[in-house]
C-alpha positions in Angstrom: 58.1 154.0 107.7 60.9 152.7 109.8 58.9 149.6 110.6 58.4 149.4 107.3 62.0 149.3 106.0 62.7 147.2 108.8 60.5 144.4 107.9 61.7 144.5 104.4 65.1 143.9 105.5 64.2 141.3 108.0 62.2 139.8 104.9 65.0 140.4 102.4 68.2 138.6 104.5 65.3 135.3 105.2 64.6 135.2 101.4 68.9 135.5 101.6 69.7 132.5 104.1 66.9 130.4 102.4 68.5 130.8 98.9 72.1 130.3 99.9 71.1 127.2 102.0 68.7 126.0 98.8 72.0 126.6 97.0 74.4 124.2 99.1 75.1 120.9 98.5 76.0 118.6 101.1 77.8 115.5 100.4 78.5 113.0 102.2 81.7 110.8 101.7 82.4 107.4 103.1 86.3 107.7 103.5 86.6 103.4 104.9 88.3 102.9 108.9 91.3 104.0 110.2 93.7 102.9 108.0 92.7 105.1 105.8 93.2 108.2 107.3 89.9 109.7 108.0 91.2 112.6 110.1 93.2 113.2 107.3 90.7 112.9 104.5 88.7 115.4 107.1 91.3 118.0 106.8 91.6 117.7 103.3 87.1 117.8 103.0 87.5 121.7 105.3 90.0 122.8 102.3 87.6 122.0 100.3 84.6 123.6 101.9 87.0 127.1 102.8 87.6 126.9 99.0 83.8 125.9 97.8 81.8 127.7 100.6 78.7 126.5 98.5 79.7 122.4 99.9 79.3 120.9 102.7 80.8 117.3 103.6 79.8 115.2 106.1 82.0 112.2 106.6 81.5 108.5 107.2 83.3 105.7 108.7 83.7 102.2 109.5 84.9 98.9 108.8 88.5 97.4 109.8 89.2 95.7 106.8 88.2 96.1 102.6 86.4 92.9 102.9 84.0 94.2 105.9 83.6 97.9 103.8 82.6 96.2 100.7 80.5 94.2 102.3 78.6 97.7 103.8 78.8 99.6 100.8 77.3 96.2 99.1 74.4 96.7 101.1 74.0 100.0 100.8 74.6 99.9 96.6 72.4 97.4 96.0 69.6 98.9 97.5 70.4 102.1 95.3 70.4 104.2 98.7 71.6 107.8 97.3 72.4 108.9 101.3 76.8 108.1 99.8 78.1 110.6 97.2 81.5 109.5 96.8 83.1 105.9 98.5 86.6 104.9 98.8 87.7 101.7 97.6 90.7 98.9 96.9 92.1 99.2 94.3 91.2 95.6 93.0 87.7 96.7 93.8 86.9 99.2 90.7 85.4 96.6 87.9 83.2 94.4 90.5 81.4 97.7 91.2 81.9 99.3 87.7 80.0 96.2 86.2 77.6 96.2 89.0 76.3 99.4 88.2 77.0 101.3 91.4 80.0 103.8 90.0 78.7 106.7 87.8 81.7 107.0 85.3 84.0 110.0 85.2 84.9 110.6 81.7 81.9 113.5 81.3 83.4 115.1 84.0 87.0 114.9 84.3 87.9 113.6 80.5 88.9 110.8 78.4 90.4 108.1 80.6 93.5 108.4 78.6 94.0 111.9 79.5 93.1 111.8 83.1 95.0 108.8 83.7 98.2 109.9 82.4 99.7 111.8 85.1 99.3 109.3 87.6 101.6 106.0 88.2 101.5 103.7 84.8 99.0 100.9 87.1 96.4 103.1 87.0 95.3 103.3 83.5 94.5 99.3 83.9 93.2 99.5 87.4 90.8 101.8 87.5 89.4 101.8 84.0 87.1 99.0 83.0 85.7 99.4 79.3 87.2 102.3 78.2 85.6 104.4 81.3 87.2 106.0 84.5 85.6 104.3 87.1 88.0 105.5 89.9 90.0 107.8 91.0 93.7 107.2 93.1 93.2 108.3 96.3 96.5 106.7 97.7 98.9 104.2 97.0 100.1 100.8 98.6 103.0 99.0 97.2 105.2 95.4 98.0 108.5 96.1 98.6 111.5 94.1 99.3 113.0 95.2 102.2 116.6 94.0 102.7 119.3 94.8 105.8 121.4 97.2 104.3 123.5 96.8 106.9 124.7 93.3 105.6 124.6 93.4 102.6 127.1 96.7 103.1 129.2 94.2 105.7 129.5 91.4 103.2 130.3 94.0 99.9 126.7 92.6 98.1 125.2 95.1 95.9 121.1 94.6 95.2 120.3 91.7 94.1 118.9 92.1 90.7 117.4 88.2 90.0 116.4 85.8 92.4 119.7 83.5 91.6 121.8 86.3 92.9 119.3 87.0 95.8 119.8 82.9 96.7 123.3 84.0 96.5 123.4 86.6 98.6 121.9 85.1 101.1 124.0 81.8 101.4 126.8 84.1 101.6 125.7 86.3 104.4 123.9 83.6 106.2 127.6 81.1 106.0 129.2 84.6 107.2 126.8 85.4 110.1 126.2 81.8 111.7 123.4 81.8 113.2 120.6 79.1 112.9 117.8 80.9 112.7 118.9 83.5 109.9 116.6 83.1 107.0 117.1 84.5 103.2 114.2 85.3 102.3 110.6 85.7 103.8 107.7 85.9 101.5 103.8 85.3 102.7 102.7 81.8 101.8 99.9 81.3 103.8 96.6 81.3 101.7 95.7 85.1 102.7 95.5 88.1 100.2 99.1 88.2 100.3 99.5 85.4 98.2 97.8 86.3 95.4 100.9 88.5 94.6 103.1 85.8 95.6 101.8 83.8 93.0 102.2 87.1 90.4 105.3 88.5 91.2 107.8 85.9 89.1 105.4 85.5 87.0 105.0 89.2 86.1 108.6 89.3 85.9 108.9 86.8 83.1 106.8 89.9 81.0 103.6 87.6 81.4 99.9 89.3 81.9 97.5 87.5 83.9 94.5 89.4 82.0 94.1 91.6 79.2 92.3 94.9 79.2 88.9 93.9 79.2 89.4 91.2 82.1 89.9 88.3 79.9 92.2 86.0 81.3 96.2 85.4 79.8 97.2 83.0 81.5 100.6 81.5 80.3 101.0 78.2 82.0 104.7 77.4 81.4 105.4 81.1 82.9 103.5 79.7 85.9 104.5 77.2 86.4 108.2 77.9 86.3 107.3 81.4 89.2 106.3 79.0 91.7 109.3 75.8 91.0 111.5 79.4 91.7 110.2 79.6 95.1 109.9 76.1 95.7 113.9 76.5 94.4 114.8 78.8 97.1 113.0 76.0 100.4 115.2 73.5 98.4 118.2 75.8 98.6 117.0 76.6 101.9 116.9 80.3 101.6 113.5 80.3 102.6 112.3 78.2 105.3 110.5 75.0 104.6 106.7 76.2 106.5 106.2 79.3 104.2 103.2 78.1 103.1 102.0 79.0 106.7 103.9 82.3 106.6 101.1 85.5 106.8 102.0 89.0 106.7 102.3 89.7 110.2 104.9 87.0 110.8 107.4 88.1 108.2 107.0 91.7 109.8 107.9 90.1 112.8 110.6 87.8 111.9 112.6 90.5 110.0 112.1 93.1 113.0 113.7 90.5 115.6 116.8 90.6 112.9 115.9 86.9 111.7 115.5 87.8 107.6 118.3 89.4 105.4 115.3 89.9 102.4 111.7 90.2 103.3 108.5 90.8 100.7 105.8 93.3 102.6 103.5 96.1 102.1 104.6 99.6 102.8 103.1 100.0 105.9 106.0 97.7 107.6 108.8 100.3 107.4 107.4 102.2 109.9 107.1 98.7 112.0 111.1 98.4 111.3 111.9 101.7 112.1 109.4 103.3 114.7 108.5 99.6 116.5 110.6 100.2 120.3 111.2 96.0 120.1 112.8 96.7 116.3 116.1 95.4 116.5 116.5 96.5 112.7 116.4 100.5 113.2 118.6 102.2 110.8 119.6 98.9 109.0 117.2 98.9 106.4 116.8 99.4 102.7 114.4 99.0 100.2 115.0 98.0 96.2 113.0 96.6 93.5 112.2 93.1 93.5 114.7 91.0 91.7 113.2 89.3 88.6 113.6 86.0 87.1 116.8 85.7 85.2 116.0 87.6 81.7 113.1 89.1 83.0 111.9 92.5 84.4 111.4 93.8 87.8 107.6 94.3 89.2 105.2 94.6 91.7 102.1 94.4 93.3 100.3 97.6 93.9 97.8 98.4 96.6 95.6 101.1 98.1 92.6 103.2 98.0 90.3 104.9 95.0 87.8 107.5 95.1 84.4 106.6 93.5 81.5 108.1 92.8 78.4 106.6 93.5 75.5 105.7 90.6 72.7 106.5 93.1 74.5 110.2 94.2 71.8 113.1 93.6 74.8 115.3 93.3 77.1 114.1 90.8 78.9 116.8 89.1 79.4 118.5 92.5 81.2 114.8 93.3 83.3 114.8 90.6 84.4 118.2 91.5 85.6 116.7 95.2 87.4 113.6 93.3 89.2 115.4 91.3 90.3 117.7 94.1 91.1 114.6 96.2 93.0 113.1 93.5 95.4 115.8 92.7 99.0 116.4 93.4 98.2 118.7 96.4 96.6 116.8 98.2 98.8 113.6 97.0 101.4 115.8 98.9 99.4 116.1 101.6 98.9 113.0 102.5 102.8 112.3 102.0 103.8 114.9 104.2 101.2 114.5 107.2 100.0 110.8 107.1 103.3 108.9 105.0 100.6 107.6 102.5 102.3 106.5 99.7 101.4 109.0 96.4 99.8 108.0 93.1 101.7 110.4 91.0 105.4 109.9 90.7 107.1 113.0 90.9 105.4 113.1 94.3 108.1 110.8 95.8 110.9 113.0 95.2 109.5 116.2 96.0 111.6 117.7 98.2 109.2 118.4 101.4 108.2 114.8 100.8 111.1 113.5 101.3 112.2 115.5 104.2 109.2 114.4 106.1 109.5 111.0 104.8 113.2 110.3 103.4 112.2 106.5 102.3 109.9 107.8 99.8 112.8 108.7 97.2 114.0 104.8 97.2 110.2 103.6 97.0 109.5 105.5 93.9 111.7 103.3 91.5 109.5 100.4 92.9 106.1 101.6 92.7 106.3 103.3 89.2 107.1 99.3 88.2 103.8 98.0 90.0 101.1 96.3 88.3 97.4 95.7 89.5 96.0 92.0 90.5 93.9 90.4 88.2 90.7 92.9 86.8 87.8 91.1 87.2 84.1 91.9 88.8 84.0 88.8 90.7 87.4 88.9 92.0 86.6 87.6 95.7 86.4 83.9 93.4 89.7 85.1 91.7 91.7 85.8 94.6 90.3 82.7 96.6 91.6 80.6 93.9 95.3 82.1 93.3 95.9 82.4 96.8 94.4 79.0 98.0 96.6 77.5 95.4 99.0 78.8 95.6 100.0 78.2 99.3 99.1 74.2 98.4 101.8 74.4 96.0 104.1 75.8 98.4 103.1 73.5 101.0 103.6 70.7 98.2 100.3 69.2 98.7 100.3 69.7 94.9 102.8 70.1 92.9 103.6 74.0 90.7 102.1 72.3 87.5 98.9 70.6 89.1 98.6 73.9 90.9 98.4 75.9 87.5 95.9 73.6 86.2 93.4 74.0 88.5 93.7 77.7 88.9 93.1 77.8 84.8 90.2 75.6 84.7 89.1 77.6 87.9 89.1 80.8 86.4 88.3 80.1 82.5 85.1 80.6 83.0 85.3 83.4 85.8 87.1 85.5 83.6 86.1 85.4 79.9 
């Protein structure tokens, strides 16, 4: 009889293990290289699993750059492989994969994109919705700031400059003041890397101008154009900027405005840390950050960055994905991420939350800038966009064309890549 009862219980915790582990899912999340936080995401994945015993994740890396992770998860979309539940991506990524049928949409799982989108900073609705679906998720946010020297701006009794005429101004002052040579204005990327795609946007944007509509047409007001980029060629002629920023990346205005060479410089948010943590940083303590100035009349605004969450087409496990998104999108872990890893949140109360901004006391200037920013141009083939703007764009600046030629071809270009 023992044996008996024995057996039964023996039988009875197999049939046990074998349901629980029939009832797991495992999904498996590729969470892009290192600068996107993958111990992080990995902390935020064993919440998740404490919380949802029923889930496991397994995690996947790889690729130093968003070009060489598209270029993976390419291969791996097109062949309809379901091995990736969930992928992060750039956030000028969401329509190429949207119309290339490798993002399940959200909206039966989360809700109308108008309601899900809403809590989260204004870009988003545009970003990551392509025809009326939610085809992403914010996982974090990257921003261009203008970072200025607080220090001498303070020294010279210069408040922020709120146009580009009083940011020429500004500078001529404190550069007749300061005396030295090699003290530049402004530093902005000119060179023909991603960084000037914004370059070419940010005056423009200013002026109130779209580059596309909603559904990805393009907008494109020519006059507006054409009068962003004579601004910067303005402020070489003034000599607030040097005259080879056409050859200027991102990495050399971090550098220039570290060794103390730049009152003003445009970068992502990733160079504060650079200005304040970096031991050769002779700019510790001396710097600020404001909203870009606008052309004169116009309005203040930037170019956003960072990473979605997406779920894939192929994923045998889709609700169970959303679930995880939605979880990785929210203001908790937003927070998270603030307070452990200084990624920059995608809701807006998130900046001045009050543990944020004792672990990172920046945050509370970066939100005015941020809640202003505005996606690059929507469009599922936007590798040919962004070759074009930023190609052009540093011609212009290098003057092997002139603004107006410049616009042309970047309309003709692009008519019929975005129609």
């Amino acid at each position: 009889m023992k044996r008996r009862n024995l057996m039964a219980i023996a039988m009875a915790a197999t049939m046990l293990t074998g349901l629980a582990q029939a009832q797991q899912t495992t999904l498996r999340v590729f969470s892009g290289g290192q600068n996107q936080r993958p111990d992080l995401m990995r902390q935020l994945f064993d919440q998740y699993q404490s919380a949802n015993p029923g889930v496991k994740i397994d995690i996947e890396t790889g690729g130093a750059t968003s070009e060489l992770q598209r270029q993976y998860l390419s291969t791996v979309l097109n062949a309809k492989d379901s091995a990736i539940d969930i992928f992060m991506i750039d956030v000028v990524n969401p329509a190429q994969y949207f119309s290339s049928g490798w993002i399940e949409p959200l909206d039966g799982y989360l809700g109308s994109a108008a309601n899900v989108m809403k809590p989260y900073l204004p870009v988003y609705a545009s970003a990551n919705v392509v025809d009326g679906k939610v085809a992403a998720m914010p996982a974090f946010a990257d921003s261009m700031f203008m970072y200025y020297r607080k220090d001498l701006l303070t020294k010279y009794g210069i408040a922020e400059p709120k146009t580009w005429d009083e940011l020429a101004a500004a500078s001529k002052k404190i550069t007749a003041g300061e005396g030295k040579a090699d003290l530049q204005g402004l530093s902005i990327q000119g060179a023909p890397i991603e960084g000037a795609v914004c370059t070419f946007l940010l005056p423009y944007w200013s002026q109130g101008k779209a580059f596309n509509d909603a559904s990805g047409k393009m907008t494109l007001d020519k006059g507006a154009a054409v009068k962003g980029l004579n601004a910067w060629l303005n402020l070489v002629d003034q000599g607030v900027m040097k005259k080879n920023i056409a050859e200027v990346k991102t990495g050399d205005t971090v550098n220039e405005f570290k060794a103390g060479q730049v009152i003003f410089a445009i970068n992502w948010g990733f160079a504060w840390d650079r200005f304040q943590g970096d031991k050769d940083s002779t700019v510790q303590g001396k710097v600020g950050v404001m909203p870009l100035p606008a052309m004169a009349g116009g309005k203040s605004a930037t170019c956003i960055g960072g990473w979605q969450w997406a779920v894939s087409a192929f994923s045998k496990s889709k609700q169970e994905a959303a679930k995880l998104v939605r979880f990785l999108s929210s203001p908790e872990s937003a927070k998270f991420l603030a307070v452990k890893g200084s990624l920059m949140p995608v809701y807006p109360g998130t900046y001045t939350d009050a543990d944020v901004v004792k672990a990172v006391p920046w945050f509370k200037d970066a939100a005015a800038v941020v809640v202003a920013g505005q996606s690059r141009p929507k469009s599922e083939r936007y590798g040919e966009v962004s070759d074009v703007i930023r190609t052009t764009t540093s011609a212009v600046l290098a003057r092997t064309k002139t603004a107006a030629a410049g616009v042309d071809e970047i309309e003709s270009r692009l008519r019929r890549v975005m129609r």
